[in-house]
N, C-alpha and C positions, 0 to 999 in steps of 0.2 A: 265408775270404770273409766271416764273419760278424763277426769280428771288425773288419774293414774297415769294413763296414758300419756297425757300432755307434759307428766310431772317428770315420767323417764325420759321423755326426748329432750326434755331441757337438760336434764342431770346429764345426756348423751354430748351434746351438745359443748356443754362448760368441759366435759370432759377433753372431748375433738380441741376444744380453741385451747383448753392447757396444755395438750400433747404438742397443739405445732408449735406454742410458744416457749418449751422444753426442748423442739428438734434439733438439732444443730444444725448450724447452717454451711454450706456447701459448699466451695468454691473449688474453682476450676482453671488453673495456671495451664497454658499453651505456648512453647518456647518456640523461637525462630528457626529456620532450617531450610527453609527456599523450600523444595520439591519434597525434601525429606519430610516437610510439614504435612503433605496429602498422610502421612501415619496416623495424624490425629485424628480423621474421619473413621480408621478403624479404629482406634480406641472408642472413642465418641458410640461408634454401633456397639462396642460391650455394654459401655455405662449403662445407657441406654437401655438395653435388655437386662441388668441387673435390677432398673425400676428405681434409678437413682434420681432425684430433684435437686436439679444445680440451682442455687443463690445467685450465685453470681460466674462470670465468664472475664479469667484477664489471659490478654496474649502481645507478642512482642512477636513485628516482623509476620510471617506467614502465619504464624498462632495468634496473630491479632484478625487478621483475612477471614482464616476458620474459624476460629469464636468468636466474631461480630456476625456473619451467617448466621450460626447455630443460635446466638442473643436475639435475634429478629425473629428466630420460629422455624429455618427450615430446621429437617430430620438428619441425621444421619446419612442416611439413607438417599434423603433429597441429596444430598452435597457429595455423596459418590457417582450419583448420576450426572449432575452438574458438572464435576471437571472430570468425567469421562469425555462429557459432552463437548469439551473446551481446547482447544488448537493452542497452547500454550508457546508453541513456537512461532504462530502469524501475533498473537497478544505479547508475546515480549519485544518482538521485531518492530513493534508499532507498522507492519506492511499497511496502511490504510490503503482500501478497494482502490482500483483506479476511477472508480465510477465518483469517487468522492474528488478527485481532481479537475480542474479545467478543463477544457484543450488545450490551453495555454504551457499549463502544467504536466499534463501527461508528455509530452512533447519534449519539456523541458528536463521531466524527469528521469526519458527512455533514451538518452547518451551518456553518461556519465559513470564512471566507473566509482569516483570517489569523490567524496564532497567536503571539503575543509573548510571553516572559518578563513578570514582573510582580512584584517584589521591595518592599518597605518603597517603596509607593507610585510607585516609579519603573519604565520600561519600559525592558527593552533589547532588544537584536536576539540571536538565536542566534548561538552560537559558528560555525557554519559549515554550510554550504546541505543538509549530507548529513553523516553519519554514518558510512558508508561501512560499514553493516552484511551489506548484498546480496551488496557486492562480498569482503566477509571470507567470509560463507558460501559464493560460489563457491572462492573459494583454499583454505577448507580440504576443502572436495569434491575441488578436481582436485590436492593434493598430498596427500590422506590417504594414500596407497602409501608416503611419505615422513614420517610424522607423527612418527615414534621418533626421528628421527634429529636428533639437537640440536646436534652439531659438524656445519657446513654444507662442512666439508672432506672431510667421509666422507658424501656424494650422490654419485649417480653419476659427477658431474662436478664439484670443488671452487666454492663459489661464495660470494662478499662481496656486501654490499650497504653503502648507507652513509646517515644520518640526519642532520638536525641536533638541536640540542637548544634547544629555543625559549629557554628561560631563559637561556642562556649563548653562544649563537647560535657553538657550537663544534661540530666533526663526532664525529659517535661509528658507529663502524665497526663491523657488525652480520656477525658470523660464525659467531653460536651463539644457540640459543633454539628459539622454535615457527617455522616458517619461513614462515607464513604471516602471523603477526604482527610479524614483521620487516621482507618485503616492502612490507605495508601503510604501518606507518610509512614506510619509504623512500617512499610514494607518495602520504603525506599533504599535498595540492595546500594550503596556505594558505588559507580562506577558502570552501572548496571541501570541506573533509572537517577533522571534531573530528581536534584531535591525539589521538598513541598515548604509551600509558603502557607503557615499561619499564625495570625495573630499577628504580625511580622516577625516569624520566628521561623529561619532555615532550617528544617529538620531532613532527617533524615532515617536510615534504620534503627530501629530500636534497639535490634539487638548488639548494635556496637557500645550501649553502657547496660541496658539490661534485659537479656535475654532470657529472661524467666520473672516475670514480675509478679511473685508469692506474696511480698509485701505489700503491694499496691492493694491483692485482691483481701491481704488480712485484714487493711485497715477499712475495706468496703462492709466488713462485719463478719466473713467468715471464720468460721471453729474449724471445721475440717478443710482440708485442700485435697483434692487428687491433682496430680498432678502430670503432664504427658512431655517427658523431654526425650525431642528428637535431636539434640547436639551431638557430637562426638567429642574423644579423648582428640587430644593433637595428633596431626596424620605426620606419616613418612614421607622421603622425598619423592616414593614413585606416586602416590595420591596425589602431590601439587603441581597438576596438569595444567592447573587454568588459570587467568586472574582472579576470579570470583572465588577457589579454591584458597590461594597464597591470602587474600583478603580476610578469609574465611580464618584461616589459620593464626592473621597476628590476631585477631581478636579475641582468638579461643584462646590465649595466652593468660586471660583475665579472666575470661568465661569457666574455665577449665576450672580454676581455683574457685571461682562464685559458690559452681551448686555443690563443692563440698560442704557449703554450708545451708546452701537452700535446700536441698534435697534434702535431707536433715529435718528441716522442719515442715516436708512431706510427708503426708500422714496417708496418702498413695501414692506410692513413686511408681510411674509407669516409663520406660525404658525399654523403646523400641531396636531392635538391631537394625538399625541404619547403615554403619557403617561404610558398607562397598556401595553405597549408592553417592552422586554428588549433588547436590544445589538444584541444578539446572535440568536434570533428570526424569522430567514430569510425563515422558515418553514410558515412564516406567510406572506410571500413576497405581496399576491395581496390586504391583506386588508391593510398593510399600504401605499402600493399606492396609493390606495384607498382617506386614510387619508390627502397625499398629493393636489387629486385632488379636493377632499372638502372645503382645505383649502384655496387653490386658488382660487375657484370656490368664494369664501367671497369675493376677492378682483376684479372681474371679467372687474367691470366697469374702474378700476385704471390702469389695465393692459389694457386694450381697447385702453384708452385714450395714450398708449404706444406704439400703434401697427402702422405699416406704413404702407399708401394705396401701396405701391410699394415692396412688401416686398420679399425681394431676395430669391431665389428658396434654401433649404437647401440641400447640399450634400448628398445625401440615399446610405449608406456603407453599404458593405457587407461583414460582418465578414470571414475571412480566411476560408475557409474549408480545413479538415485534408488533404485530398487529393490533394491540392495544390501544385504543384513542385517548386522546390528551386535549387540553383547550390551552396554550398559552394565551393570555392576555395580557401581558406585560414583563416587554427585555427591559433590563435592567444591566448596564454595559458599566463597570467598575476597573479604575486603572489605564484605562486605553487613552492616551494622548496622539498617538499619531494617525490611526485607520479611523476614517469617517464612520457615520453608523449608518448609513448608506450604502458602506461598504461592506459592514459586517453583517446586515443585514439582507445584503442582495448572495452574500455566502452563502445563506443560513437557507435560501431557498423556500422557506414558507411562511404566507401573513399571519400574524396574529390576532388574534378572536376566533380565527378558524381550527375544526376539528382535525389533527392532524397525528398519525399512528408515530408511536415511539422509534421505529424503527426508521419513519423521516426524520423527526428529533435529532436521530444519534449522525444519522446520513448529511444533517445541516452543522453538526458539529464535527465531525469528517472534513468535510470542504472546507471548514474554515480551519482546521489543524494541518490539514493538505496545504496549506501555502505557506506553511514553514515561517510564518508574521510572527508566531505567538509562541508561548512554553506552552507545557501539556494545559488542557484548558481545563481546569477544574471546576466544570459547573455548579449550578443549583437546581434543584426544582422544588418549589413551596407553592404550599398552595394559600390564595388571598380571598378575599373577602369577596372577591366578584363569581364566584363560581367555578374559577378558571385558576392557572399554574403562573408563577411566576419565573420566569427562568435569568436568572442569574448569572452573568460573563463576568466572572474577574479575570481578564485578560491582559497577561504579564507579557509584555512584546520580545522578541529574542533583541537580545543586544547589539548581535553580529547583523549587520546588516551588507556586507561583504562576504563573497564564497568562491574561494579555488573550488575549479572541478576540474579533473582529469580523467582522460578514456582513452583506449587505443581499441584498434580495427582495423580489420586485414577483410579483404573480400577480392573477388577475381576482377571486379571492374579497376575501383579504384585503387585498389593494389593494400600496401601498408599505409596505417596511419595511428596519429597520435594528436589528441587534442588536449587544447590548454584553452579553459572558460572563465572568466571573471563576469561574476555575476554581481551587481551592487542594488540593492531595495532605496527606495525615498530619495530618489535623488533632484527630482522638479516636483515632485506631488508625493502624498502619503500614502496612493495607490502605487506605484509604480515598480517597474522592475527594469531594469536593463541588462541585457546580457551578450558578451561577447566571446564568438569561438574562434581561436586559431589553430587550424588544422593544419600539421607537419606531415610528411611523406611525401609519397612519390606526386602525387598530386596536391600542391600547396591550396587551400580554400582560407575561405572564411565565412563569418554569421554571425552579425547584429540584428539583436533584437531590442524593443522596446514597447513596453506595453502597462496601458494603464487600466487596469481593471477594477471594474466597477460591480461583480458579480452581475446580477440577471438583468443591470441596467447596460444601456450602452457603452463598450469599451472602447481603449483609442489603441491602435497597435501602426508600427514603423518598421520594415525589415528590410534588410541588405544582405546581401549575402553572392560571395563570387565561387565559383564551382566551376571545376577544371578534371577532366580525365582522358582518355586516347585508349583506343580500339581498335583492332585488328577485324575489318568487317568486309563481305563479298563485296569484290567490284559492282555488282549490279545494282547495289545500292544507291549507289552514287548516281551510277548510270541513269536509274530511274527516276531520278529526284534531284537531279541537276543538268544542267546546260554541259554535258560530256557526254561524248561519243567515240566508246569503244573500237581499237581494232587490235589491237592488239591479244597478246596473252596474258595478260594480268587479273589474277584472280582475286587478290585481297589488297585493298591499299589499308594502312594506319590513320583513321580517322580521329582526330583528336577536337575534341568541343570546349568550347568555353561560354560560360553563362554570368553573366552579369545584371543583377535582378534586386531592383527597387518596389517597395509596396510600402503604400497609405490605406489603411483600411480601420472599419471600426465594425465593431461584433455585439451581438447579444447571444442571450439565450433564451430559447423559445419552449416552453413545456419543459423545462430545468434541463434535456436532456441532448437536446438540437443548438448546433451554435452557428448563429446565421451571419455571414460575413459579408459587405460590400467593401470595394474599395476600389483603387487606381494604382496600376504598375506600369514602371518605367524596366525595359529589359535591354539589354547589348546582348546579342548572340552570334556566335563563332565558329563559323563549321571549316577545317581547313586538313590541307595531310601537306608531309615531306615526301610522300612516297613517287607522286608522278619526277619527282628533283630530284631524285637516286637514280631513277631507270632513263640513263640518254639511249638515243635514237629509238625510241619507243613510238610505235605510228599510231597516234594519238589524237583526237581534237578534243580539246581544253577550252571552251570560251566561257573561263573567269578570267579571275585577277591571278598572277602568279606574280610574290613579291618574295628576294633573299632565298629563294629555291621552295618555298612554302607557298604552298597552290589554293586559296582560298573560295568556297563555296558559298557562304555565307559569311556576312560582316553587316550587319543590320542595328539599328535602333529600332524597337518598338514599341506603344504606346497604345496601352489596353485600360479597361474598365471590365470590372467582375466584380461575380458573387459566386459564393456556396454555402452548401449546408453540410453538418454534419452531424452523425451521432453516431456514436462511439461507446458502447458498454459494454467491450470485451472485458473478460478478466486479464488479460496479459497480449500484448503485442501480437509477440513474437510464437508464443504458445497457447493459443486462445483455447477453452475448454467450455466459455457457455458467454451469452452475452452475443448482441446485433453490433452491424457496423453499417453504414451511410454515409458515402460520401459522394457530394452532384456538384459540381463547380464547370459553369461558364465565362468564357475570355471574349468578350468585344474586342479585337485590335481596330485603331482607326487611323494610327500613324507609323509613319515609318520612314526610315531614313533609305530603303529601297536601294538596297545594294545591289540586286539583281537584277530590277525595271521590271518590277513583275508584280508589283503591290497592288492590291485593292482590298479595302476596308471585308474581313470574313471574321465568323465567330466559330469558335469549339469548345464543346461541350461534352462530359465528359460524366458517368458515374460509376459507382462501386461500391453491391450492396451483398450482406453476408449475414451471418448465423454459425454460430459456434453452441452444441449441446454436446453434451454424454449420453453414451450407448449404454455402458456398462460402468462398473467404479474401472477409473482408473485409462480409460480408451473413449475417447471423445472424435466427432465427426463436427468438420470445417466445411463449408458449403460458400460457396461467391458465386458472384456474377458482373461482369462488367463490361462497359460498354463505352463506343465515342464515337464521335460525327464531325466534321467539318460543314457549316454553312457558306457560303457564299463562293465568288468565281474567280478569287486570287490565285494564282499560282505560287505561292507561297509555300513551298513543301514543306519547311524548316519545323514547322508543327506538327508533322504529321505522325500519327503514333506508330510507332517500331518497338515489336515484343520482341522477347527473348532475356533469358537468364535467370539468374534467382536471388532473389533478395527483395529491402523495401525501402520507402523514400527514394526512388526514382526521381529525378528532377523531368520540369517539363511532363512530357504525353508517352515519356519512353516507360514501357509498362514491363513485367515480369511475366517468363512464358518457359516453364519447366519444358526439356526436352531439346532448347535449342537454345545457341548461342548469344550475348547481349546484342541487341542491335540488328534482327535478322531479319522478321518481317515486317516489312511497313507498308502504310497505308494510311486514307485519309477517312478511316470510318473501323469498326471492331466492334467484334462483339465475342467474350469469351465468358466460358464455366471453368469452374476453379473445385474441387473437392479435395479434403484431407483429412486423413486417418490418420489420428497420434496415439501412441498407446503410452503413458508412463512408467514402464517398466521397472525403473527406481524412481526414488526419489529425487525430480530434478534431473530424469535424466530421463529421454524420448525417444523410439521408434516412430518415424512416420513414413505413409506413401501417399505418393499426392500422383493427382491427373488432372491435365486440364485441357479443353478446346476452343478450336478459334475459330472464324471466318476475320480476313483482315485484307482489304484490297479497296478499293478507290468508290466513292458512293456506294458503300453495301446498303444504305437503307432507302435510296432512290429508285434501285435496282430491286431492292426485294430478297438480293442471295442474303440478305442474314437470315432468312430461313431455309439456307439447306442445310444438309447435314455439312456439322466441321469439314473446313478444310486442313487444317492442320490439327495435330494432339501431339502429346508428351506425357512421359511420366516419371517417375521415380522414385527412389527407396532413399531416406537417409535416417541420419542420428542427430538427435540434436542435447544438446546440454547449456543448462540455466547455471553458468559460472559466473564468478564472482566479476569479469571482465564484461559479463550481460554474456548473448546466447551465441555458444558454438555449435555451428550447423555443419554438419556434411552430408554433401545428397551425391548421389548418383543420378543422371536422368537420361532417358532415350527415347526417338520418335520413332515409328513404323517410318514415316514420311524419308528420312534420311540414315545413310548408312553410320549416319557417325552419332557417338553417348558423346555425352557431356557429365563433367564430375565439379562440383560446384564445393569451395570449401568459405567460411563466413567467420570469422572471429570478433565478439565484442559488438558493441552498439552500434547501430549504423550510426551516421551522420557526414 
């Protein structure tokens, strides 16, 4: 009996191993289509439930994306959650967090409107709208489980992809390497995303030579093909809206003609209605899955007849999560000539040997793609013989090491404005950057910078910068804060300031996230009006200087030593929704050129600290607080902080104070609350109301009144919008305290 027994399971057995070596084998063509390609994850969920066993996976462009996934193990299933899950508009924008930038950077990045190369005095335009950095960081997150494996024959599931090669506009078929960087390439849209470098071979999208690669996956060994083409027939003139559209278009010239032959020798032609969808579309993600599963659902019975009653359990992957721990033990920097590895290193923000979460990993590859040095970074990660990951920089430097930038800005201080930047990289060191603004309008300024940065080690930074504006502010201002004694009727004179401001400092950062400054400033400051020169026989006493009918309050040199701290992890400026803010900077003055006779050595100190969360989706709460002092027994008023107005980058101690006008209350000590309700209403587009309170008058913390209740408050309703000039504000504001609103209008970046 036993023998019997043993003698059927064998006879079962040769049978089993002759059936699969009889089956035919399966392959799986995925054609390019940008957005249109999410169709193939509803196809994919029919196959799938018809109990079909793919061979093999080939795809071009977006069908190279989805069937390198699907080759590594996730589901269907998994991959409709996945780019539900996915911001497809911050991953093509390359928007990297702000948290991934400097200080240096943020700063440098929140004035400009538009940013041009800028070479041996001629301008050109960027190689392509995106870099496609975002989108490399998510691919190598969700196929790390797969990172070792460099023959793409031995994945769960065999799988091709296919490139072209820009310079010889011939295909080169992509079956081995990092798989993430392969796919890429394969889905490098023209115009849309920098080409990829490998092998040294510029590629770019696949499907500009071949957009359905049948052949590639024939000769991998497949008998049957299903096949899922999301192309279209050639569009009409009203469909060519866009460049990626027209692009789209001449290439479908060749493609159009292709799959009347390849389709032909599909033996499942799937053939989703794409049509009224475009490229870019991914806003659209679940109906044209949808489309996918429709179209398949046509072929249902064909695919049946393909499914095996034995049908092998599919691997269920589970995408990396951020939290994930990692051990680098050894960078490995390939290509880079001009940035130190000290430099790249102190980017990268964490040591090696140490246990550090994926989602630092990608946060140390951010910072170093944040400074705009390098092309998209195309990492590695492998793992070595020490227990630990190797991580892999082939770091290709951008060419342009010169940038036109241009912005304009209109606001109620400074009036209109229009700025011209010349920024130029490596000019004394391989760190370095320097950068100059000349600001045109009603108030001519300017702003040099220089700065050599060393990430987490100590930096060296140089800045100038002269800054000029004129105000319409109470006579009592003045009154109380200079050598003038009113008798007259005059209520408001035209205060016009001038700042002339020299800094030597150097910087680190402390805990990646704090950047802690010392340094030494030289300053000229300028306080003067025409107004007492216009009003004769006015019964007045003036003891300043009056020169050419212009009456001068201050005309000083000064000569300070500082520090500050900051941290800064708002998500956005000007519309913060989550993320802290810190900033504490004190001024030693100890010299002065004492225009007034009134000098002696005093310090001010000053901070501003805050919290940005959400309440609900979409309506987030702004919360601050801030505060300043003056030390010592100068009479020196020229520093003393004066709220009022709205807006940011205030020079000097003059601080913003909704409800009243710029330049209204001063004093030598403050203390104020700040709160704001932004609600998003569209996209990009803001309701907010803000309030805020003060006490602000001569030693409020000697005295003790910072703790009574406010003396002054304000508030207000406005709009704001994240245009393409940067953010247009309009507020409305008004105090209890005084009869009169103020309406505040802001266009464009400060600076």
């Amino acid at each position: 009996m036993v023998v019997t027994v043993l003698l059927l399971n064998s006879l079962c057995l040769i049978a089993q191993t002759d059936s699969d070596k009889k089956r035919p084998k399966i392959g799986l063509v995925l054609s390019g289509g940008g957005a249109k390609g999410m169709a193939h994850i509803g196809a994919l969920k029919v196959i799938e439930e018809a109990g079909i066993e793919l061979d093999y996976i080939g795809g071009s462009s977006m069908g190279a994306i989805v069937g390198a996934l699907y080759a590594a193990g996730y589901t269907a299933t998994e991959l409709d959650s996945m780019f539900n899950e996915t911001n497809f508009g911050t991953l093509i924008q390359d928007n990297l967090p702000r948290s991934a930038k400097t200080f240096y950077e943020k700063e440098d990045a929140e004035r400009y409107s538009l940013t041009l190369p800028f070479n041996n005095f001629k301008v050109s335009v960027p190689p392509a709208y995106s870099g496609g950095q975002n989108i490399y960081n998510e691919l190598v997150r969700l196929l790390y489980h797969v990172k070792d494996i460099e023959d793409f024959d031995k994945l769960p599931t065999p799988f091709v992809c296919v490139a072209t090669d820009i310079e010889t506009g011939k295909q080169v078929v992509l079956d081995s390497g990092y798989l993430p960087e392969a796919i890429l390439a394969s889905g490098t849209l023209p115009s849309l995303f920098e080409p990829s470098v490998i092998n040294d071979k510029v590629l770019i999208d696949g499907g500009v030579v071949n957009n359905y690669p049948i052949d590639e996956v024939l000769a991998m060994g497949a008998d049957i093909i299903i096949g899922v083409d999301v192309q279209h027939d050639l569009s009409d003139r009203e469909a060519l809206l866009s460049a990626t559209e027209i692009l789209l278009q001449i290439n479908n010239y060749r493609t159009v003609a292709d799959m009347k032959i390849k389709s032909a020798k599909t033996d499942v032609y799937i053939k989703p209605q794409i049509e009224k969808y475009s490229v870019i579309e991914f806003n659209k993600l679940n109906a044209i899955i949808q489309t996918g599963v429709d179209a398949a659902n046509l072929k249902i019975d064909e695919l049946r007849a393909l499914g095996t009653k034995t049908k092998k359990d599919k691997n269920y992957m589970t995408a990396v999560d951020s939290d994930q721990q990692l051990t680098i033990n050894r960078l490995l920097i390939d290509g880079n000539t001009s940035h130190t590895r000290g430099y790249i290193k102190g980017k990268l923000r964490f040591n090696l040997d140490e246990s550090i979460s994926f989602k630092k990993l990608q946060q140390g590859i951010g910072n170093l793609a944040a400074t705009g040095n390098f092309k998209t970074i195309r990492y590695k990660l492998l793992n070595n013989i020490n227990d630990g990951e190797d991580l892999i920089l082939p770091l290709d430097e951008t060419p342009n090491t010169s940038f036109l930038r241009l912005g304009a800005h209109f606001d109620d201080l400074y009036k209109s404005a229009a700025i011209i930047n010349l920024t130029k990289r490596r000019i004394l060191s391989k760190d370095d950057v320097a950068s100059f603004d000349l600001i045109l309008g009603d108030n001519i300024r300017y702003n040099f910078e220089y700065y050599v940065d060393k990430g987490s080690y100590w930096s060296f930074g140089v800045n100038s910068r002269f800054n000029d504006f004129e105000q319409e502010i109470d006579f009592d201002l003045i009154g109380d804060n200079f050598d003038v004694t009113p008798s007259s009727r005059i209520n408001t004179i035209n205060l016009a300031v001038s700042d002339f401001t020299n800094q030597l400092y150097i910087q680190t950062v402390i805990k990646e996230e704090f950047a802690f400054t010392l340094g030494a400033e030289f300053k000229y400051l300028q306080y003067s009006t025409r107004t007492f020169g216009d009003i004769p026989n006015t019964d007045l006493t003036i003891n300043t200087t009056t020169d050419n009918g212009r009456t001068y309050f201050e005309k000083s040199n000064y000569v300070s030593a500082y520090g500050a701290l900051k941290l800064d992890t708002y998500d956005d400026k000007y519309f913060p929704s989550r993320g802290l803010y810190f900033s504490g900077d004190m001024h030693y003055y100890v010299l002065s050129s004492d225009f007034n006779n009134n000098f002696k050595d005093f310090s001010i100190s000053k901070a501003r600290m805050g919290m940005a969360f959400p309440l609900v989706k979409n309506l987030s709460l702004n919360l601050e607080t801030e505060g300043g002092f003056k030390l010592g027994v100068s009479n020196v008023t020229t520093y003393d902080f004066v709220l009022g107005g709205y807006g940011t980058d205030f020079i000097n101690n003059f601080t913003p104070f909704v409800g009243y006008d710029f330049l209204s209350l001063p004093g030598n000590s403050f203390v104020k609350a700040y709160a704001r309700l932004d609600f998003e209403f569209a996209k990009k587009n803001h309701v907010m109301f803000t309030a805020n309170f003060a006490n602000v008058d001569d030693d409020l913390f000697r005295t003790g009144d910072w703790f009574k209740a406010p003396t002054y408050s304000g508030y207000g309703v406005g709009y704001g919008w994240e245009s393409f000039l940067g953010p247009v504000n309009l507020m409305y504001s008004w105090s209890p305290e005084t009869e009169r609103s103020q309406f505040f209008v802001s266009v464009g970046y400060w600076f």
